[in-house]
Structures are given as structure tokens and as C-alpha cells.
C-alpha positions in Angstrom: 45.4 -74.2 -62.7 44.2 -71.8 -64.8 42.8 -68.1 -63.6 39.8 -69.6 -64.5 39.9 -72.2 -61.1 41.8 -69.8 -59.1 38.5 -67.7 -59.3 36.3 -70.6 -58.8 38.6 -72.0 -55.2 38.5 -68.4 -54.1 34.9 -68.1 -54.5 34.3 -71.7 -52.7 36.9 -70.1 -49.6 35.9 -66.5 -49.3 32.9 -66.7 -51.5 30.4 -66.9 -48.8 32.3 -65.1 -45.9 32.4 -61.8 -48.6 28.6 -62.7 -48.9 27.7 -62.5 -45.6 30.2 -59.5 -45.0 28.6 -57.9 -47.9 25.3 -58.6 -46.1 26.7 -57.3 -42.6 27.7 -54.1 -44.4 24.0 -53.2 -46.2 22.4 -54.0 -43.1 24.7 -52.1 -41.2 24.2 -49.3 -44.5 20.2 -49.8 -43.7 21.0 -48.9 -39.9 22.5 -46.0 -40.4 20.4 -44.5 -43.3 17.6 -45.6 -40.1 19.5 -44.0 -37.5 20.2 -41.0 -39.2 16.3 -40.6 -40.7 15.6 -41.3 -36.8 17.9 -38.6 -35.8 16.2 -36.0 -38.3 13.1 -36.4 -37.0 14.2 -36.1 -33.7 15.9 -32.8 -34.3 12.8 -31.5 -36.1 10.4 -32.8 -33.0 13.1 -31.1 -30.6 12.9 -28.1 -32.9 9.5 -28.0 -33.0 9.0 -28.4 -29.7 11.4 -25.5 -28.8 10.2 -23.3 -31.1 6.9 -23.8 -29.4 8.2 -23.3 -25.9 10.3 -20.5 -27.0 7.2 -18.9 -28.5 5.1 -19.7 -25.5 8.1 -17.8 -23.4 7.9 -15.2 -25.9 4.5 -14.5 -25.5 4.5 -14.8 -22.0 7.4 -12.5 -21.7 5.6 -10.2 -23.8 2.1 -10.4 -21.9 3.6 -9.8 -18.6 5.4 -6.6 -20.5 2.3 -5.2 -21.5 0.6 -5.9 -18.4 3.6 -4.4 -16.3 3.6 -1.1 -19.0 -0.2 -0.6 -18.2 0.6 -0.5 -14.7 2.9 1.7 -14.9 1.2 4.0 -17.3 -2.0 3.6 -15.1 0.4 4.7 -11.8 1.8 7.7 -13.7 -1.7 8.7 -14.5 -2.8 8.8 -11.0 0.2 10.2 -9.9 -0.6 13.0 -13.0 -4.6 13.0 -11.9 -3.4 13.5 -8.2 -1.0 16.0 -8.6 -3.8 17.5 -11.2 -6.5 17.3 -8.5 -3.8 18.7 -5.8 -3.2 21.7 -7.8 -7.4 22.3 -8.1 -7.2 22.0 -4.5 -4.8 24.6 -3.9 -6.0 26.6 -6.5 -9.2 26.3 -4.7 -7.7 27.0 -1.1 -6.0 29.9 -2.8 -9.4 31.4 -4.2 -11.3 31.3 -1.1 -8.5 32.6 0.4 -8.4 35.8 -1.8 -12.3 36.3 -1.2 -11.8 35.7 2.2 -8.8 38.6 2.6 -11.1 40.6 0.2 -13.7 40.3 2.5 -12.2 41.3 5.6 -10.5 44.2 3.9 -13.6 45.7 2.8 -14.8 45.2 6.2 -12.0 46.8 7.7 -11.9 49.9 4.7 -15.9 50.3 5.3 -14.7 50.3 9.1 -12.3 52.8 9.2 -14.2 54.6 6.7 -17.1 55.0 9.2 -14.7 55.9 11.8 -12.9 58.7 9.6 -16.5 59.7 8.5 -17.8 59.4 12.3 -14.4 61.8 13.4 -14.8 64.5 10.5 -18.5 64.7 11.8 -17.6 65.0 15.5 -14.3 67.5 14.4 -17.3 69.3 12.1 -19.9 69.6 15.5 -17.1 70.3 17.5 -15.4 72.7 16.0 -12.6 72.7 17.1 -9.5 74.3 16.8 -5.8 74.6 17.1 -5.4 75.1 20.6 -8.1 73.3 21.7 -6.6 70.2 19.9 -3.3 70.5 21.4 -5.1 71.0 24.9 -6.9 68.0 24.1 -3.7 65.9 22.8 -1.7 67.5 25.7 -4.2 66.3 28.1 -4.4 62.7 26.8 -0.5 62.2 27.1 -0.6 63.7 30.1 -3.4 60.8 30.9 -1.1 58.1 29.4 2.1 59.3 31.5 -0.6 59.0 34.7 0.2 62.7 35.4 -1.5 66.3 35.1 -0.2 69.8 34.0 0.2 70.8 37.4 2.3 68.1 38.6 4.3 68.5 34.9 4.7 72.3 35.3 5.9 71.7 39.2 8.7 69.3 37.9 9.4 71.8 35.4 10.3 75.2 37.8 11.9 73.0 39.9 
């Protein structure tokens, strides 16, 4: 048996069974190289998809942001506008205030002015003097303490 027939009876045993595992192997080769071209897309369809949803969140996220920011902004500017239109209001309370204590003190100063005015003139037509004016004041004490200078000079010796 030469190497030549060795080759030939080992081809005619295993021959076909390496055949068909040769076969097995390329499909099984093919299946994978499918598989794994399947799994690629897959991952880039899953990526895709969430890259979209993670933009979508994004923007979302970032709408509700902005919308929250406004109000906020918009709350702090009415807080600002209130606090402004508070402070015009006591600013205004404050004014009329001021004319209405002006006003009752020039009433008052053109008051007592007439009455100062009114008791130089009658102290003028009067004329009166010293002792008539303590008379006059010791009378009216007398009046407040209900008494006369009789009654006051009778205490007195006693």
C-alpha cells in the first residue's frame, strides 16, 4: 500500500464526513457573520432609537427649564413691580401727608397769629398796665381756685 492508496481509503472513509463537516462549519461561519451583521444593526437601531429618546428628554427637560425660569423671572418681576408700586404708594401716603400737616400748621400759625394780633390790639385799646395785669391775673387764679381776695386775705391774718 503505497501513500498514494492510504490517501485514496482515507478519503473514501472520512472523505465525505470532513465534507459535510467542512459544510457544517461555513454554514455555521455564514451564521455567525449573519448573526453578528444582525446584532450591528440592532445596536445601531437601539442607538438610534436612544439617542432619539434621549434627545426628546433633553429637549423636554430643557423646555420645561425655560418655561419654569420664565416663571420665575415673571414672579420676581411682580414681586419687584409690587414692592415698586408699594413704595409709590407710600411715597404717595407720605406726600399727602406732609401737605396735609402743612396745611393744618398754617392753619394753626395763621390762628394763633390772629389771636396774638387780636391780644396786642385789645392790650393796645386797653392799655393796660402793670398792676392792672397782675389784678387781672390775680383775679383769674383766684377764679380758678373758686375763691376771692377777701376769703384769701381772711385765711391769711388768721
Amino acid at each position: 500500500m503505497t501513500s498514494n492508496d492510504m490517501n485514496q481509503i482515507r478519503e473514501l472513509l472520512i472523505g465525505e464526513f470532513s465534507q459535510e463537516v467542512k459544510n457544517q462549519l461555513k454554514l455555521l461561519n455564514e451564521r455567525v457573520d449573519q448573526l453578528q451583521e444582525d446584532n450591528k444593526r440592532e445596536i445601531e437601531r437601539v442607538a438610534k432609537t436612544l439617542d432619539s429618546k434621549i434627545n426628546k428628554v433633553y429637549k423636554i427637560s430643557n423646555e420645561r427649564y425655560e418655561s419654569l425660569k420664565e416663571g420665575i423671572d415673571k414672579k420676581i418681576k411682580e414681586q419687584e413691580s409690587l414692592t415698586q408700586d408699594e413704595l409709590v404708594a407710600l411715597q404717595d401716603s407720605i406726600t399727602i401727608h406732609q401737605d396735609a400737616t402743612q396745611k393744618s400748621y398754617n392753619i394753626l400759625k395763621s390762628r394763633f397769629e390772629t389771636k396774638i394780633k387780636d391780644l396786642k390790639d385789645d392790650y393796645i385799646r386797653r392799655n393796660v398796665s402793670k398792676d392792672s395785669l397782675a389784678s387781672i391775673f390775680l383775679e383769674y387764679s383766684l377764679k380758678l381756685k373758686d375763691t376771692t381776695v377777701e376769703d384769701e386775705l381772711k385765711d391769711k391774718l388768721q
